[in-house]
SEKELUM-772674 format. One record per residue (C-alpha): residue in three letters; y, z, x; residue number from 1. Coordinates in Angstrom, 2 decimals. Layout:
residues N
[atom ALA [Y Z X] NUM]
...
end
This chain:
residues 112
[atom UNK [9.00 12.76 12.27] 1]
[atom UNK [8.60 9.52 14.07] 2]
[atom UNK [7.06 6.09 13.52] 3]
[atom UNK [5.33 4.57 16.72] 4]
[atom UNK [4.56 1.08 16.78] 5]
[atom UNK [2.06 -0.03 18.94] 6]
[atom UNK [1.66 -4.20 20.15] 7]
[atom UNK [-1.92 -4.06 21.53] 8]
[atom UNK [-4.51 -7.05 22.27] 9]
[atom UNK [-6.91 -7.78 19.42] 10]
[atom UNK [-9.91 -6.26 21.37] 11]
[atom UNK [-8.61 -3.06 22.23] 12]
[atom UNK [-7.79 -1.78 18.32] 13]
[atom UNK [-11.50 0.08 17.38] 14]
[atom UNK [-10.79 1.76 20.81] 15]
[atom UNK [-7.04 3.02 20.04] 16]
[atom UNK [-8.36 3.99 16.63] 17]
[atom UNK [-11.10 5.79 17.57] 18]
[atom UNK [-8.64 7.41 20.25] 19]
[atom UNK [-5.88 8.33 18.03] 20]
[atom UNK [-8.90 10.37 15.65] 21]
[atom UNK [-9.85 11.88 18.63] 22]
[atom UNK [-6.20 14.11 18.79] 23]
[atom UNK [-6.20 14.02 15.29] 24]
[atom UNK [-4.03 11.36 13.91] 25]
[atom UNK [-6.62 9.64 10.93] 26]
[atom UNK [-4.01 7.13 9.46] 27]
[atom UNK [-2.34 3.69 10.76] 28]
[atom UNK [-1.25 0.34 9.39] 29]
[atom UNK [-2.58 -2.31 11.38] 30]
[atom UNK [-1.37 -6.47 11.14] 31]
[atom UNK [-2.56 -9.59 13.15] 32]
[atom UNK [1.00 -10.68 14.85] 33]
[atom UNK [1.50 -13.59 17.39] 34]
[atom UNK [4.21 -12.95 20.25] 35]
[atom UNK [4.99 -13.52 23.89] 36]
[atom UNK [6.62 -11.77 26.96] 37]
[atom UNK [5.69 -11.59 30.30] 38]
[atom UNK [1.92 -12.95 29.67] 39]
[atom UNK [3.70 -16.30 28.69] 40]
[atom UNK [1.82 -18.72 26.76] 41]
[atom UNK [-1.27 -21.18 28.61] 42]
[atom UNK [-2.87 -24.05 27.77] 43]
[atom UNK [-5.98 -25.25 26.45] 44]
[atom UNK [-7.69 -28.23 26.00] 45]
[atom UNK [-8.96 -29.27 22.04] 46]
[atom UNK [-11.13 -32.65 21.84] 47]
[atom UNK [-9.94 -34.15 24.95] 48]
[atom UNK [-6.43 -33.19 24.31] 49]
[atom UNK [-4.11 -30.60 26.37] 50]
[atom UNK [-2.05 -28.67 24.54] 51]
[atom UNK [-0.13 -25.31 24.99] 52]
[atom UNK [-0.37 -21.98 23.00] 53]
[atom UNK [2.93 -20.19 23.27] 54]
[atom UNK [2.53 -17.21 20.98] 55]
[atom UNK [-0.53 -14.54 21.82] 56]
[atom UNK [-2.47 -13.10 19.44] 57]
[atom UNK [-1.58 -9.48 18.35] 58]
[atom UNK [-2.34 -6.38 16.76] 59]
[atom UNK [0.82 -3.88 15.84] 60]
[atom UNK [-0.14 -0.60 15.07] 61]
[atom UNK [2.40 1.56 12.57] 62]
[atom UNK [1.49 5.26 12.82] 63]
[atom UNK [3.98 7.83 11.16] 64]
[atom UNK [3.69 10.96 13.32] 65]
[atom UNK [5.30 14.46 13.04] 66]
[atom UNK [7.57 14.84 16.30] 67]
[atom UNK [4.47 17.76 17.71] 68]
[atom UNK [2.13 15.19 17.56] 69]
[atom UNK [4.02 12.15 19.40] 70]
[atom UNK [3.10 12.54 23.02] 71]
[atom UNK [-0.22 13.10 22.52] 72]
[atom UNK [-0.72 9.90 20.14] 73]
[atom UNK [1.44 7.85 22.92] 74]
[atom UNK [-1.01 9.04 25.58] 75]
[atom UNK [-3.83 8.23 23.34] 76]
[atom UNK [-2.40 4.74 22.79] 77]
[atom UNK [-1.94 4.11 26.41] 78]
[atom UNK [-4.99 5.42 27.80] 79]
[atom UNK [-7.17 2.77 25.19] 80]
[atom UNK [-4.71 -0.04 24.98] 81]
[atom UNK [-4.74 -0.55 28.95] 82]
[atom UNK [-6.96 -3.60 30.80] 83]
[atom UNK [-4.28 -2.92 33.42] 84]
[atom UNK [-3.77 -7.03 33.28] 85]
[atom UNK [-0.41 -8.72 31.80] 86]
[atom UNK [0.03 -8.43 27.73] 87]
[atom UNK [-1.63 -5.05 27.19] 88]
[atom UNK [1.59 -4.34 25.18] 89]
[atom UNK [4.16 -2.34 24.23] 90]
[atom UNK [4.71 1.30 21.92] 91]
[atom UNK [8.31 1.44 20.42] 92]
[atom UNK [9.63 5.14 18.87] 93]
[atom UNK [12.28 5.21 16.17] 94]
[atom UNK [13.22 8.15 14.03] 95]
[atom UNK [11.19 8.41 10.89] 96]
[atom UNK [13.88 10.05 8.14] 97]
[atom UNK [11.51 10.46 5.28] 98]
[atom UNK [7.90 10.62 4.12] 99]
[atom UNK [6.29 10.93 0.09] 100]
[atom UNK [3.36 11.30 -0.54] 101]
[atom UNK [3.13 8.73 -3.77] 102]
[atom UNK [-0.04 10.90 -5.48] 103]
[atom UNK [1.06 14.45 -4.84] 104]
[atom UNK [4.94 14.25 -4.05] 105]
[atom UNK [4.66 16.07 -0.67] 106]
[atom UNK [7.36 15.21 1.39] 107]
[atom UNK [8.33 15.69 5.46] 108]
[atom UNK [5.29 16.53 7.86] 109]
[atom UNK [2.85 17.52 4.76] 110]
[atom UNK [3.04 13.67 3.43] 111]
[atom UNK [1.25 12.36 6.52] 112]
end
């Protein structure tokens, strides 16, 4: 098993949702995060004053995946993430050791 964590912009998350349903993955956790990389911060301009906005509004994805399942929800994130422009995000892949299922006590691949 594996947990893939997607950073995505704000926008794009009913289209990686309804993406990831589309190869069957039906569960996520989903947060608002703030960040910055390579799209930097810019600046605006609030009642006549400049100011700059260094952190980017997020959206990380958690998705607990069995390992059969992985490259088709990473091509599924990828494929409705992308605007091709700077800050369309990042997918990180660490090991997932265990899953339970709190209501029926399945663990492994049958919890998710």
């Amino acid at each position: 098993m594996k947990m893939l964590i997607a950073i995505i912009k704000p926008f794009k998350l009913d289209d990686v949702r309804e993406a990831l349903q589309q190869v069957g993955i039906d569960g996520m956790t989903v947060e608002d995060v703030k960040g910055f990389g390579r799209q930097k911060g810019h600046t605006e301009l609030y009642r006549g004053a400049e100011y700059v906005v260094e952190f980017q509004p997020k959206v990380k994805i958690q998705i607990a995946v069995s390992d059969a399942e992985l490259a088709s929800a990473i091509e599924a994130v990828c494929a409705a993430a992308a605007t091709g422009k700077v800050g369309d995000g990042k997918i990180f892949v660490t090991p997932l050791e265990e899953s339970l299922r709190i209501r029926t006590g399945e663990t492994g691949d049958q919890a998710l």
